[in-house]
LOVEXTI-218385 format. One line per 10 residues: number of its first residue (from 0); their letters; for each residue x, y, z of C-alpha. Coordinates in nm, 3 decimals. Example, Ala and Ser with C-alpha at 12.3 -4.5 7.8 and 13.67 -1.06 7.14 Angstrom:
# LOVEXTI-218385
0) as) 1.230,-0.450,0.780 ~ 1.367,-0.106,0.714 $
This chain:
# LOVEXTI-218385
0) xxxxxxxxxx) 3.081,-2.621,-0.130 ~ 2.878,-2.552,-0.403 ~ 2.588,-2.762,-0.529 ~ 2.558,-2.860,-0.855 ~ 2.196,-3.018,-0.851 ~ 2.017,-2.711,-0.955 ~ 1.733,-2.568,-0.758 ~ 1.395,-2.539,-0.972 ~ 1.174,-2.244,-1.001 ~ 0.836,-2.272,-1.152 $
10) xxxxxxxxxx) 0.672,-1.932,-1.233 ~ 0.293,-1.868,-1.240 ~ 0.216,-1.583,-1.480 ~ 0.429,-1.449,-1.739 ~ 0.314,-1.062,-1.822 ~ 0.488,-0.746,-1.703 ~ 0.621,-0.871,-1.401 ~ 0.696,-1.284,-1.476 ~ 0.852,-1.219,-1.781 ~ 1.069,-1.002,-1.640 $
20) xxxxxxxxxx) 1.182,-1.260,-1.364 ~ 1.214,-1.503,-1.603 ~ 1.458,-1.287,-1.800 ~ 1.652,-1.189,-1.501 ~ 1.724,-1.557,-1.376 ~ 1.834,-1.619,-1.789 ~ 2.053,-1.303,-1.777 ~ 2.186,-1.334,-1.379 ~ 2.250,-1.666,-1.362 ~ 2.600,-1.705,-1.271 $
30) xxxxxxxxxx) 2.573,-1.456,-1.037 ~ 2.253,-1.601,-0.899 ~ 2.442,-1.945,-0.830 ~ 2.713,-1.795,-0.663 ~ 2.509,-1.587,-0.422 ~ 2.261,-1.897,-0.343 ~ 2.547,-2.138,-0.345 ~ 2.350,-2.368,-0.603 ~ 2.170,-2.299,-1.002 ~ 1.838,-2.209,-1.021 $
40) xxxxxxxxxx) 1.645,-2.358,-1.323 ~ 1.353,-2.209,-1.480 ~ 1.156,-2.567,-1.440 ~ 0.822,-2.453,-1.559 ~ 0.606,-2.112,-1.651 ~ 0.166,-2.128,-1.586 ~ 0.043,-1.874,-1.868 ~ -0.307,-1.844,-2.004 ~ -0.223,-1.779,-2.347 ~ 0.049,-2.011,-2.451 $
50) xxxxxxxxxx) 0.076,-1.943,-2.821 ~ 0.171,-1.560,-2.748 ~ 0.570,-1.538,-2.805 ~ 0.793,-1.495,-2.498 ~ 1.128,-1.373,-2.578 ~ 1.405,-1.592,-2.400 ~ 1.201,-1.839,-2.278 ~ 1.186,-2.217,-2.413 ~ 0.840,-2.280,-2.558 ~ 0.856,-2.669,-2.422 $
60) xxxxxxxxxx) 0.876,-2.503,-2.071 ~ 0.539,-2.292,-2.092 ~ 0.199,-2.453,-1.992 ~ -0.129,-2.391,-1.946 ~ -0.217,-2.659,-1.673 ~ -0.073,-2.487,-1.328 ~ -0.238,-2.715,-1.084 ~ 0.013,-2.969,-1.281 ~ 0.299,-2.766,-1.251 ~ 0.278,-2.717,-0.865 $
70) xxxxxxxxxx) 0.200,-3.043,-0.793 ~ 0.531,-3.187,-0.962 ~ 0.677,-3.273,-0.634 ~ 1.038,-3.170,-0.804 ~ 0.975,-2.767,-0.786 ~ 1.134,-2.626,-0.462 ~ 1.007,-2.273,-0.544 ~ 0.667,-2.159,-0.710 ~ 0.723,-1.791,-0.790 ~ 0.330,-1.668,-0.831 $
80) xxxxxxxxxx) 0.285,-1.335,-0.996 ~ -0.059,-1.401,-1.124 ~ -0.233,-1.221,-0.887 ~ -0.634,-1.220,-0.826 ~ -0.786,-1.461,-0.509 ~ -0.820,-1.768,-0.725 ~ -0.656,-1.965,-0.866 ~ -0.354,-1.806,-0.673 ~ -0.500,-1.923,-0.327 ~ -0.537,-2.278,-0.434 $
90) xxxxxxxxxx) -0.220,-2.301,-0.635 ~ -0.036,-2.146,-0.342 ~ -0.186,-2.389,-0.094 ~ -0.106,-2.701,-0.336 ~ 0.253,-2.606,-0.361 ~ 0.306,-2.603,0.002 ~ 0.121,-2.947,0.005 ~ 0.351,-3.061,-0.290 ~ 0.682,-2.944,-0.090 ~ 0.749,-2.607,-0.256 $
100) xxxxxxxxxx) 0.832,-2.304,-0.122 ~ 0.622,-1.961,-0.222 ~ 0.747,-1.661,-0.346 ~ 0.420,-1.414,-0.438 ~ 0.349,-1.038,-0.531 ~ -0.020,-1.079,-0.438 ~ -0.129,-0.767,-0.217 ~ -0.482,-0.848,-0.298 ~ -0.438,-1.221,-0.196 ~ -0.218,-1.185,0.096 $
110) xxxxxxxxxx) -0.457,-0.879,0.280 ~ -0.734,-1.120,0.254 ~ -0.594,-1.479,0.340 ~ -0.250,-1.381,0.438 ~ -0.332,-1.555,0.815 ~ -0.461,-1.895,0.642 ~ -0.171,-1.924,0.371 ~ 0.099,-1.858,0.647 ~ -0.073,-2.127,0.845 ~ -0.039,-2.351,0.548 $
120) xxxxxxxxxx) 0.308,-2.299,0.509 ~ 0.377,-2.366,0.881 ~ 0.209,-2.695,0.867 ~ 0.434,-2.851,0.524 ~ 0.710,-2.636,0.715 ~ 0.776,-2.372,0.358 ~ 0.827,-2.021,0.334 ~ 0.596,-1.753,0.230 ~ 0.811,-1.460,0.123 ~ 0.616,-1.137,-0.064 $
130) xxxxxxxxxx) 0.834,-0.820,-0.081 ~ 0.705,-0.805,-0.380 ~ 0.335,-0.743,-0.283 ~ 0.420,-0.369,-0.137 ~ 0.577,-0.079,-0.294 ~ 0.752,-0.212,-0.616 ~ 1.134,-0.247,-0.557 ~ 1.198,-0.061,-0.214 ~ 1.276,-0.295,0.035 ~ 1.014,-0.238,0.320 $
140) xxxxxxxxxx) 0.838,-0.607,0.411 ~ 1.220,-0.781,0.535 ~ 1.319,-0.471,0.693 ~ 0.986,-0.443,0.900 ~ 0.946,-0.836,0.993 ~ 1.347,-0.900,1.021 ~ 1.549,-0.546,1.073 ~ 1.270,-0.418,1.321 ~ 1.210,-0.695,1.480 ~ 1.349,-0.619,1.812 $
150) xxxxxxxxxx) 1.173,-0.247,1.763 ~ 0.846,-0.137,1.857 ~ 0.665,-0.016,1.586 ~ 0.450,0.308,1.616 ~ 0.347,0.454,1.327 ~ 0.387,0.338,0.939 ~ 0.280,0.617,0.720 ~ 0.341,0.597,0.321 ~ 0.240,0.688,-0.028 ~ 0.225,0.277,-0.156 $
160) xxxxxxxxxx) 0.063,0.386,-0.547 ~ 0.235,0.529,-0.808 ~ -0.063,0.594,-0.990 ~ -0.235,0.863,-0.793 ~ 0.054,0.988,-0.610 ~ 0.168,1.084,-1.022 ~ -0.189,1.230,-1.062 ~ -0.212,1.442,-0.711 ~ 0.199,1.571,-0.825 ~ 0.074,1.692,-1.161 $
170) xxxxxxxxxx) -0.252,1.854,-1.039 ~ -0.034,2.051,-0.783 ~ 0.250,2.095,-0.990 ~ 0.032,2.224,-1.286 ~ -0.274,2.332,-1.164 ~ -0.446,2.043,-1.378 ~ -0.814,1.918,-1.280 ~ -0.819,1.515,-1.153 ~ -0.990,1.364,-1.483 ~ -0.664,1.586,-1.672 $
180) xxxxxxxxxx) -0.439,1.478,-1.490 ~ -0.545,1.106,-1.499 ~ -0.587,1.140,-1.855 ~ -0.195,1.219,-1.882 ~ -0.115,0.933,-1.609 ~ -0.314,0.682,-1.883 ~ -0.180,0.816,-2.209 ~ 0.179,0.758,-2.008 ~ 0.109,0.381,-1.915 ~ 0.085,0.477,-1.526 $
190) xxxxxxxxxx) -0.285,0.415,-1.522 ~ -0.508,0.067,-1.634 ~ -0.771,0.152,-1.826 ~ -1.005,0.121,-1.526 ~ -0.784,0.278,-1.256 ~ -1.075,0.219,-0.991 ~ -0.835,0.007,-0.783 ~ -0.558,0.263,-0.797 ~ -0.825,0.606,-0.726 ~ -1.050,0.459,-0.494 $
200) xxxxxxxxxx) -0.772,0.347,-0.251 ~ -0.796,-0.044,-0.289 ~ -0.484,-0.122,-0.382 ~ -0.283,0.093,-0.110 ~ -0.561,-0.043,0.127 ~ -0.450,-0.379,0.048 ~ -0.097,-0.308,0.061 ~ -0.203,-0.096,0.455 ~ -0.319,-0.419,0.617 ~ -0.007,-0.625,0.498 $
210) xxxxxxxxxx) 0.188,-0.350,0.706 ~ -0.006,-0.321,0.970 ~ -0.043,-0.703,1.008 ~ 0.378,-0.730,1.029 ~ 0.405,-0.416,1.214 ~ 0.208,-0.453,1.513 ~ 0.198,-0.804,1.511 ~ -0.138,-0.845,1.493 ~ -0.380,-0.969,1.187 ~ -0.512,-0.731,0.947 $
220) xxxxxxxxxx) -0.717,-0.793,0.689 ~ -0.854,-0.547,0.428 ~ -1.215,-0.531,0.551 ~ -1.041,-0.389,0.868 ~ -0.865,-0.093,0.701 ~ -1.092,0.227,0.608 ~ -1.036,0.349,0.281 ~ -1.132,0.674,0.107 ~ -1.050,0.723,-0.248 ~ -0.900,1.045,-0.404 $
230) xxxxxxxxxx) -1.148,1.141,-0.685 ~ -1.280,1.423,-0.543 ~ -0.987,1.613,-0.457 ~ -1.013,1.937,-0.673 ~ -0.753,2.249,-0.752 ~ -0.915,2.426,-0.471 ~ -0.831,2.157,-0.264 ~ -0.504,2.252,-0.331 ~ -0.506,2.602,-0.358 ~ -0.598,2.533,0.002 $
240) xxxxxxxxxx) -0.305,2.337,0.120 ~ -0.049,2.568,-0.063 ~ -0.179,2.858,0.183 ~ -0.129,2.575,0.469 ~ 0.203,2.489,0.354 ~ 0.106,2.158,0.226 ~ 0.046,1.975,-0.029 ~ -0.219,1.657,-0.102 ~ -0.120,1.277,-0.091 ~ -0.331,0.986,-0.070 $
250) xxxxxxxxxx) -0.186,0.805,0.218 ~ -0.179,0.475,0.382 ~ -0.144,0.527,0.759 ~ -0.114,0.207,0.974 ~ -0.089,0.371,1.378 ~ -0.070,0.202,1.702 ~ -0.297,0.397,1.978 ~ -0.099,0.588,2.220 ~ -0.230,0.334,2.481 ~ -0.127,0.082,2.266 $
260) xxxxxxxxxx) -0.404,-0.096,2.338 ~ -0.496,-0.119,1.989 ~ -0.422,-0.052,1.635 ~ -0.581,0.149,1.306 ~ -0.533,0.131,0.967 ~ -0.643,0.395,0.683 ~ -0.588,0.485,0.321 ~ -0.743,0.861,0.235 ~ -0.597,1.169,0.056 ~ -0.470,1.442,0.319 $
270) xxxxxxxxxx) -0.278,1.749,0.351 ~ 0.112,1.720,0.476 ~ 0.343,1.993,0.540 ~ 0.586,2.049,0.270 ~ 0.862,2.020,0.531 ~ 0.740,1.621,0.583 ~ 0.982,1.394,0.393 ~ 0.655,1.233,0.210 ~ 0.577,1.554,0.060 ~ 0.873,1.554,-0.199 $
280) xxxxxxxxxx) 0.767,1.231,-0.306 ~ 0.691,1.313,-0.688 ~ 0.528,1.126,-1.034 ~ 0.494,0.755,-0.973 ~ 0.758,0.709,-0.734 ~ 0.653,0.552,-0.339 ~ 0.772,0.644,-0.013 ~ 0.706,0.458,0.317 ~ 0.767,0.660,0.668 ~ 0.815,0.427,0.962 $
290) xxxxxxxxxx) 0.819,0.551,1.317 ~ 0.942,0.352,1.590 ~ 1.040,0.371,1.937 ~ 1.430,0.285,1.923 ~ 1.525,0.323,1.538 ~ 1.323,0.667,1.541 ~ 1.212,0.794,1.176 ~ 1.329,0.524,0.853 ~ 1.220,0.681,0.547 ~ 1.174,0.396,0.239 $
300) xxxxxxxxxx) 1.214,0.559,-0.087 ~ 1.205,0.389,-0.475 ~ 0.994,0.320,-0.764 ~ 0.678,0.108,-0.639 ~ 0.586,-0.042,-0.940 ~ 0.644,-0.133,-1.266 ~ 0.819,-0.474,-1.435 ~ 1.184,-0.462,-1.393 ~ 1.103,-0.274,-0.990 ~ 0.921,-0.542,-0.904 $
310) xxxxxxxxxx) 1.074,-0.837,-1.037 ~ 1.409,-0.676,-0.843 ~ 1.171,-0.801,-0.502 ~ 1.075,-1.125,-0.616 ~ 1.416,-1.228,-0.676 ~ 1.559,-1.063,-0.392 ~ 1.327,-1.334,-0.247 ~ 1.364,-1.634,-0.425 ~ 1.767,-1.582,-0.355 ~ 1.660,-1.599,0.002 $
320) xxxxxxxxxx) 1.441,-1.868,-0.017 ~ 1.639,-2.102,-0.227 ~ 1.917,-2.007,0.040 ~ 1.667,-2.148,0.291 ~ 1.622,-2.432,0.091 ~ 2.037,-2.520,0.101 ~ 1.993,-2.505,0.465 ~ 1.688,-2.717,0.545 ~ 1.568,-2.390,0.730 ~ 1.282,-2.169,0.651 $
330) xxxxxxxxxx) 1.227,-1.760,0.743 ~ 1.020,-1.573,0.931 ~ 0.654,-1.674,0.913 ~ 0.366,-1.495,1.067 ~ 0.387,-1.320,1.365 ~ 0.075,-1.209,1.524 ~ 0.086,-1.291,1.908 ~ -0.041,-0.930,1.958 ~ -0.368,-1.007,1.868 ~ -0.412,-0.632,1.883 $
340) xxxxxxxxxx) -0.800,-0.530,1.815 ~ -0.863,-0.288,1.502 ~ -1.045,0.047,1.611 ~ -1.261,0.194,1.383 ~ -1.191,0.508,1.209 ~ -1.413,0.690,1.435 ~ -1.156,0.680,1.709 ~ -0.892,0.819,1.507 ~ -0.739,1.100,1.612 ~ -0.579,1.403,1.367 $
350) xxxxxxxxxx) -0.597,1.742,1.259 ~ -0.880,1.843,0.984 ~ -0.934,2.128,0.730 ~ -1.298,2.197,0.663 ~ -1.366,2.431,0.401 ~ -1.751,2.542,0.420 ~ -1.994,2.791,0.182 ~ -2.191,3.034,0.415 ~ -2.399,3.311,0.443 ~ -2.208,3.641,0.396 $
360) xxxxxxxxxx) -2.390,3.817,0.701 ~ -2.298,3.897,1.067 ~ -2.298,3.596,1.338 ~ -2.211,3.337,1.103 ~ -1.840,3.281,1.206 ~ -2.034,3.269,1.582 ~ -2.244,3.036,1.472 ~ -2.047,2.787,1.363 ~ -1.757,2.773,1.615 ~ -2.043,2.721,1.841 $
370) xxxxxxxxxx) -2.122,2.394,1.651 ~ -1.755,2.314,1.675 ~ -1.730,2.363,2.054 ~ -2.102,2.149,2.119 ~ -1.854,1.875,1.974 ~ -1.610,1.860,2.134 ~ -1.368,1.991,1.865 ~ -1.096,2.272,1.911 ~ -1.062,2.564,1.666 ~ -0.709,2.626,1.569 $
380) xxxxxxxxxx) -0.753,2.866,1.234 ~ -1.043,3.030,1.126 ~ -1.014,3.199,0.735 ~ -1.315,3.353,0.621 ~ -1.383,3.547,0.244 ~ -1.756,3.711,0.145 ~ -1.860,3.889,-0.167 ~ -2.276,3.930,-0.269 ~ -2.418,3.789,0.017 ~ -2.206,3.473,0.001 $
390) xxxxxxxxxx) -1.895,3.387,0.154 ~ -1.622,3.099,0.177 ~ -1.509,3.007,0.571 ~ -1.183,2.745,0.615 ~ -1.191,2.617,0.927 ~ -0.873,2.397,1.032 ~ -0.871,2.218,1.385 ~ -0.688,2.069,1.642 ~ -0.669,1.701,1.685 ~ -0.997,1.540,1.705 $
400) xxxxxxxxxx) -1.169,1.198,1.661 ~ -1.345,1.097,1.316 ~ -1.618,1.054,1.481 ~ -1.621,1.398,1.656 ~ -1.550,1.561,1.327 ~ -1.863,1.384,1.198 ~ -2.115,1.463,1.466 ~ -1.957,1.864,1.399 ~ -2.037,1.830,1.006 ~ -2.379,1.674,1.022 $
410) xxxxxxxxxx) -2.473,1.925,1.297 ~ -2.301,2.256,1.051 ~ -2.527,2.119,0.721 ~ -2.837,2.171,0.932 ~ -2.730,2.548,1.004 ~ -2.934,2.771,0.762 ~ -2.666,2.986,0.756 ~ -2.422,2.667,0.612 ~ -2.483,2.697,0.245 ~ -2.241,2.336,0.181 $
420) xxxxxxxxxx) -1.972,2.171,0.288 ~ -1.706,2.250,0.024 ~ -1.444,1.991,0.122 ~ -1.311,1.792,0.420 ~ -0.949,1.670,0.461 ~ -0.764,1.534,0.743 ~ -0.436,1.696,0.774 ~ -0.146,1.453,0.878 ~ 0.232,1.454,0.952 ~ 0.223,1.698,1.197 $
């Protein structure tokens, strides 16, 4: 039987992604009802700016006072696409308080607090839902905590920004330079004006600890994940991996150990082989690679950002929330009874390509593989090229721990024949 009192939605930030949920639950609303079993009403919208004009939404609903808006006691879902730590964190705790459910696209939010807001919305008995916080439109977060949930979880491996997976496919598809081809990804909207977060890994490391956190059951925050931004990957760099067979991707790599005795979580730029599904992942598009012991390989695949992407996620949410809500039931919260500890990325294991200037002399080549062996680290390729007393040696390895690869690098730079270290990249996928 359908209900007729209609379920109300109050929405917390109205820009690319709010206004577009607004305008979906205006232009889906019929359809909305019937799936739910009940109308959803647009009750209230939090904007800092109200005197900006927002087409298709009443002006009487729009406030600037959010604190007031949660606290209503008549909202059953808060729909926060604000983002930022605060306010979200203390509007998201005062709906729960005030008896409203949370939907929320905040990556930044949930890697940091994700542990204390799911605790929050245990104790007022609420759901937290946030498919929205992780690669764009692709469903990914309900498949891993609901689909998988009877799996075991190995290995999540994925390319979770648009932004500088568009910049690494146009300087390998064109041969462009990094500050070229993030010029184009700006002038084309797919970069902020400060893409720091994007290039220097934060947001995909945010976005890492969220999946490791549901994947291995365990709790992740974003001080736990190593990042590595993608700045300094040049054309050579490149050049490089097209002789390997690979190409460049800044990944975020969430791994159980093989004892699984413990977990790891990463976001850097590496090589994969073109033959890896990730590596025909192209322009601003996301891909998540999930490896598991019963399912096998899942391969996630859509666009990962963007308003009308995203606002597909959070509504795919609030219909399952406000279903909750019908029922007296809630979803699944947190699950961390793993309580796996977080290795450092020293004791990550994987393949590396080390690409180093040297002397152009005899011995050199001897040299240095002895340096490799001292540490503990297998040779599996040696390339070497010398003109005028200089000469370029690629070196690519077997599997081997950061921290062996680190003790190998510090002890080449102190070789007088070891002009530089050109480049270093791990090499995944393999």
């Amino acid at each position: 039987m359908m209900r007729t009192r209609p379920l109300k939605v109050a929405l917390l930030g109205c820009g690319v992604v709010g206004s577009e949920v607004a305008r979906i639950m205006t232009t889906h609303a019929d359809d909305l009802t019937a799936r739910i079993g009940a109308p959803v009403e647009l009750a209230g919208v939090a904007v800092r700016r109200p005197d900006r004009v927002r087409e298709g939404i009443d002006p009487a609903l729009v406030t600037t006072d959010a604190t007031a808006l949660v606290k209503r006691g008549d909202i059953d879902v808060v729909v926060e696409v604000i983002g930022g730590i605060e306010p979200a964190r203390t509007l998201i705790t005062t709906a729960f308080e005030h008896g409203a459910s949370v939907v929320s696209a905040n990556k930044a939010l949930l890697a940091q607090d994700g542990a204390a807001l799911h605790a929050a919305a245990d104790e007022h008995g609420k759901d937290l839902y946030y498919e929205a916080a992780v690669a764009g439109a692709i469903p990914l977060i309900r498949p891993l905590r609901e689909s998988l949930a009877g799996d075991k979880i190995n290995r999540v491996m994925g390319i979770v920004n648009g932004t500088t997976n568009f910049i690494l496919d146009k300087m390998d598809s064109t041969g462009a330079g990094y500050q070229e081809a993030l010029d184009e990804a700006t002038a084309l909207g797919y970069a902020e004006a400060d893409p720091t977060a994007d290039v220097e890994g934060f947001d995909a490391a945010a976005k890492a600890a969220i999946l490791a956190g549901i994947s291995f059951h365990t709790r992740v925050r974003l001080d736990d994940v190593y990042r590595e931004g993608m700045t300094e990957v040049t054309a050579a760099d490149f050049a490089s991996a097209n002789e390997m067979g690979c190409t460049i991707k800044l990944l975020a790599i969430c791994e159980r150990a093989a004892d699984g005795a413990s977990v790891t979580a990463r976001v850097h730029p590496a090589m994969i082989p073109l033959s890896h599904p990730l590596a025909s992942v192209r322009g601003a598009y996301n891909a998540v690679f999930v490896e598991s012991d019963a399912a096998g390989q899942l391969m996630f695949y859509g666009p990962g950002a963007g308003g009308s992407p995203t606002a597909s996620a959070v509504l795919g949410d609030l219909v399952a929330v406000c279903r909750n809500r019908l029922s007296d039931a809630t979803g699944p919260g947190e699950s961390a009874y793993a309580a796996l500890p977080v290795s450092p990325m020293g004791d990550v294991v994987t393949r590396y390509h080390i690409s180093l200037d040297v002397a152009d002399k005899p011995g050199v080549l001897a040299q240095v593989a002895t340096v490799f062996a001292e540490h503990g680290v297998s040779i599996d390729t040696v390339r070497q090229q010398g003109k005028d007393g200089e000469a370029s040696l690629v070196v690519v390895t077997h599997r081997a721990s950061d921290a062996a690869l680190t003790g190998t690098v510090e002890a080449l730079r102190k070789l007088d024949t070891v002009r530089g270290v050109a480049s270093i990249m791990r090499v995944e996928g393999e």
